[in-house]
C-alpha positions, 0 to 999 in steps of 0.5 A, spaced: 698 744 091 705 745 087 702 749 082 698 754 088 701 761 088 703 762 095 704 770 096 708 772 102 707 778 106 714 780 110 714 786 115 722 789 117 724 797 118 724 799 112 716 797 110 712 793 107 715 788 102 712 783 098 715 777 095 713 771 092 717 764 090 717 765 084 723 766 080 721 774 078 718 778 085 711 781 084 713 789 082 708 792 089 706 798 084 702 794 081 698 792 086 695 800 085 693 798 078 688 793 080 681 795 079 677 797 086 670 793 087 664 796 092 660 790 094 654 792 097 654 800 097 647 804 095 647 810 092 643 813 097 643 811 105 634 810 104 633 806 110 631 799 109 624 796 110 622 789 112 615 785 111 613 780 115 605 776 116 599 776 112 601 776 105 594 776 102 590 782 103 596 786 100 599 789 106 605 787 105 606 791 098 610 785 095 607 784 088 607 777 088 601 775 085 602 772 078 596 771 073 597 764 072 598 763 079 593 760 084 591 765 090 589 760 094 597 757 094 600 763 096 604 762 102 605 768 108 612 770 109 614 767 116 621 771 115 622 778 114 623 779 107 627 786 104 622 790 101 623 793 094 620 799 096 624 802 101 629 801 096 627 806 092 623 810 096 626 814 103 620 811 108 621 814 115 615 812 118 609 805 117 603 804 120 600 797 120 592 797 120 588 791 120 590 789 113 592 795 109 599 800 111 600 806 111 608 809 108 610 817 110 616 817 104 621 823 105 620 827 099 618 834 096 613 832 092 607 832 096 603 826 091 609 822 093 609 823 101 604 817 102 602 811 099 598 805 101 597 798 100 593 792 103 586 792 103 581 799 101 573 796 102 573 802 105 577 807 102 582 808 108 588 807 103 584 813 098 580 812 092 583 808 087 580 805 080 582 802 074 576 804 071 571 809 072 566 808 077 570 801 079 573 802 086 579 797 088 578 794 094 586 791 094 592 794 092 597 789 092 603 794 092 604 801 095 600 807 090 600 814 092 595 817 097 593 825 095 593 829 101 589 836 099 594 840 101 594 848 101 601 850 100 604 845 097 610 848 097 611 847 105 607 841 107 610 836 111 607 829 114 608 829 122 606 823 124 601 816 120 596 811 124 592 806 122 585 803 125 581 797 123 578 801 117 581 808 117 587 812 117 589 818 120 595 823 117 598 828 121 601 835 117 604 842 118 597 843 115 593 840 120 590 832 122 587 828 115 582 823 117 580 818 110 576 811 110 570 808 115 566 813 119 561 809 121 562 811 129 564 818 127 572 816 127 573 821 122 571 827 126 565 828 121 557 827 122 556 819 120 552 820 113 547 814 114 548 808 109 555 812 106 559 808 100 565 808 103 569 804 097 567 810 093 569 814 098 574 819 095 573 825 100 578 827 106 575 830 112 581 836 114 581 839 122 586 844 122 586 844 129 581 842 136 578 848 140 584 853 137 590 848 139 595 845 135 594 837 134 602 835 136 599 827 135 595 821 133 593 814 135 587 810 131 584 805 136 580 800 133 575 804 131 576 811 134 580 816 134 585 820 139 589 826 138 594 830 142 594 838 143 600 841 144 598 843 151 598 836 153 590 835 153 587 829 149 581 829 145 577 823 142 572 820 137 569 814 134 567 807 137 565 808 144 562 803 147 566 800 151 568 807 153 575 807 149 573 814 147 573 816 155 568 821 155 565 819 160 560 815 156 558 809 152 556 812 146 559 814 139 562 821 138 562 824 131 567 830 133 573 830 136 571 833 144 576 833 150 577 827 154 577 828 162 577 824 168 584 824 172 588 826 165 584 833 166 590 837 169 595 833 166 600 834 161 600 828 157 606 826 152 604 820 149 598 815 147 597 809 145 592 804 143 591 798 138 583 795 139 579 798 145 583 800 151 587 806 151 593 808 155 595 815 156 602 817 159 605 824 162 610 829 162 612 826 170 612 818 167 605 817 170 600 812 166 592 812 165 588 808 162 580 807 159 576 803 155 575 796 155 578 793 162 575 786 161 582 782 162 586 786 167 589 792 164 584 796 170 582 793 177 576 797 178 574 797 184 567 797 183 569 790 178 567 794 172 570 791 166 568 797 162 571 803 164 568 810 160 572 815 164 580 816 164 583 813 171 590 813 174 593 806 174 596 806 181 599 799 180 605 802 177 607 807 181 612 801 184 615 800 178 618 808 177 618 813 172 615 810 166 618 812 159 614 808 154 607 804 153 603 800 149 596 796 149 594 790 145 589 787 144 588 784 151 594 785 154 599 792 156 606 793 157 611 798 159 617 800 159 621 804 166 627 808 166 632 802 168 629 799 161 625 794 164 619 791 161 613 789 164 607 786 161 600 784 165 593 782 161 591 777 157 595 773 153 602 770 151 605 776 156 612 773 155 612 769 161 612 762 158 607 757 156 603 757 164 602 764 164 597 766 160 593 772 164 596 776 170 593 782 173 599 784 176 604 789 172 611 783 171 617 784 170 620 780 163 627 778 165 632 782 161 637 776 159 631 775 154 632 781 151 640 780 149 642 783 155 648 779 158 656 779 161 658 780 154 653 786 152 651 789 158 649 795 155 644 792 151 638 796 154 630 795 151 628 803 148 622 801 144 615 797 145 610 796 141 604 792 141 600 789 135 593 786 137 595 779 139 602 780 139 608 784 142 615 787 140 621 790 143 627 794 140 633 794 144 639 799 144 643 794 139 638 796 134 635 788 135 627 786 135 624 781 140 617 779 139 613 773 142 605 771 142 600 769 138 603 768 131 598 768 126 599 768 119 607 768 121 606 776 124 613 774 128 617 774 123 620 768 127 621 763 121 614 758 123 607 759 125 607 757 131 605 761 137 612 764 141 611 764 149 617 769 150 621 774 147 626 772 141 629 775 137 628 776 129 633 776 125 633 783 121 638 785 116 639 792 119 639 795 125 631 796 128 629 804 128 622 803 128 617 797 129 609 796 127 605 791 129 597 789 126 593 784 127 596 779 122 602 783 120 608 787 121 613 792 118 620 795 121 624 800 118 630 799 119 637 803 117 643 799 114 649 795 119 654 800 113 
């Protein structure tokens, strides 16, 4: 310790002072002549993206796979990990599909507003090939997608969404609809025996009976946009009534979706299989499709339901500000930022309760909110197809369920019976959850 260079700071009236042991004192003006070092500072504040899940199909856009490694042995990411393309490319909004996802990137160019990555059998991420005639059926990083754009001096990308096998881009130009149209939910005419891998057309509706489309949502296989009167228009797979037309049929065009939402102003939609739900501009929920697990208690006992209806059970609840449908399970989120959850499932309630047909509240100190920050609110939902997430006020993310493939980012494969927060390095703005996978875009702590 003799030889250790002890410097003193020594505050009196007339300033700041600084002397050290030794015989000759440390001159303060040469402290001003000391190099400055910036640790940790980005020549641009792009936001940061995180990746979590299944590593295999490619949705993850992580280039991982080398030529003399084995396939088989590559390991899913349990932890998010920091995504080199959100390095080099400001990304505003992810869709996660069913193995493939979908990246809005902020840019003047318009071939590189979209990209793609993960699995292309159907060419739902575009038409890509290294050789002619030779279409890839999975892309291990993110390549662009090329939206025919009229005006591209203009063109803007409003909102993504993701499905099983199809992929929906909404724009000032109006709604492109791109991959598996089996059950019509691109909006067109099925073609019979159609080659979807060598698919490399993109069907273009600019509007739906003369009104402005102001948002999308993929179910599994079908489809919904929302107008800008508030009403909701359907197509695709409708056999358990997810297009809710009143049927049980598959429709190849977008028509409008009646029931108890017919004279409503709706806001938001949200589904991520076969059930769909829809809420109003008063906090009102709605809900068709697929109730077979609770998410409706019809009173004739149908498990399927063809037609919207009002879901009642949640009018003790108050104003509701958000929703979201998973695979087997709802949840909403109210006014006071309560969440509740009901269905099949891992609902959050712990390890014996696992189907609950009443909306139930998840207690808040699972969620951060305590005596130390009691201002740490939940603001955002989401649902992937078996596993559920929340973005709190704080910017932190909660998720819990079934755990495949690592699709929590909790560190293990093991299912997660309530909420638990995953370590980010950020602060959240936005959550997509698939079926095996997550993405989250999240802004800087700096």
């Amino acid at each position: 310790m003799a030889n250790l260079k002890r410097l003193l700071l020594q505050i009196n009236t007339k300033g700041v002072r600084l002397f050290s042991t030794r015989k000759n004192p440390i001159d303060p003006e040469d402290a001003l002549k000391l190099p400055i070092f910036e640790y940790g500072v980005s020549k641009k504040s792009y936001n940061r993206l995180f990746v979590w899940g299944h590593t295999k199909t490619g949705a993850l856009g992580i280039p991982y796979i080398r030529s003399t490694e084995n396939y088989e042995s590559i390991k899913n990411f349990h932890v998010p990990k920091r995504m080199g393309f959100g390095e080099k490319n400001e990304v505003v909004q992810v869709a996660c599909g069913f193995g493939f996802s979908l990246f809005n990137v902020k840019h003047k160019d318009p071939d590189k507003m979209l990209y793609g990555t993960g699995l292309n059998t159907d060419s739902q991420i575009g038409y890509h090939e290294v050789r002619q005639d030779k279409p890839l059926e999975i892309l291990f990083y993110p390549k662009p997608i090329a939206i025919p754009f009229k005006d591209t001096s203009t063109c803007e990308i409003k909102k993504i969404a993701a499905g099983r096998a199809h992929s929906l881009v909404l724009t000032n130009e109006g709604l492109f609809l791109l991959g598996n149209n089996g059950y019509g939910q691109c909006g067109r005419p099925i073609i019979q025996d159609e080659d979807y891998s060598k698919g490399n057309y993109i069907h273009h509706i600019v509007d739906i009976d003369g009104k402005k489309i102001v948002d999308v949502e993929c179910g599994q296989d079908h489809s919904l946009a929302l107008t800008e009167d508030g009403s909701v228009y359907s197509c695709g797979w409708g056999a358990d009534g997810q297009t809710g037309q009143g049927h049980y049929q598959n429709i190849s065009t977008f028509s409008k979706v009646q029931g108890d939402i017919s004279t409503e102003k709706i806001i938001k939609l949200n589904s991520r299989c076969d059930f769909v739900m829809a809420l109003n501009d008063k906090g009102d929920v709605f809900g068709w499709g697929n109730t077979e697990y609770g998410q409706i208690m019809s009173e004739t006992g149908d498990q399927q339901l063809h037609t919207p209806t009002h879901m009642k059970k949640l009018k003790s609840l108050g104003r509701i500000i958000d929703i979201a449908a998973g695979g087997s399970l709802c949840m909403v989120l109210n006014e006071d930022h309560q969440v509740f959850t009901w269905g099949f499932g891992l609902l959050g309630f712990g390890p014996n309760v696992q189907q609950c047909t009443q909306p139930t509240k998840i207690p808040e100190v699972l969620f951060g909110k305590n005596d130390f920050q009691p201002d740490n609110v939940v603001e955002k939902i989401s649902c992937g197809v078996s596993h559920s997430a929340t973005i709190t006020s704080n910017g932190d993310l909660y998720s819990w369920g079934r755990n495949r493939n690592g699709c929590l980012g909790l560190g293990n494969e093991h299912d997660q019976y309530f909420p638990l927060k995953v370590c980010l390095g950020g602060l959240v703005k936005n959550i997509s959850c698939g079926i095996d996978h997550s993405i989250a875009v999240c802004k800087p702590f700096i």
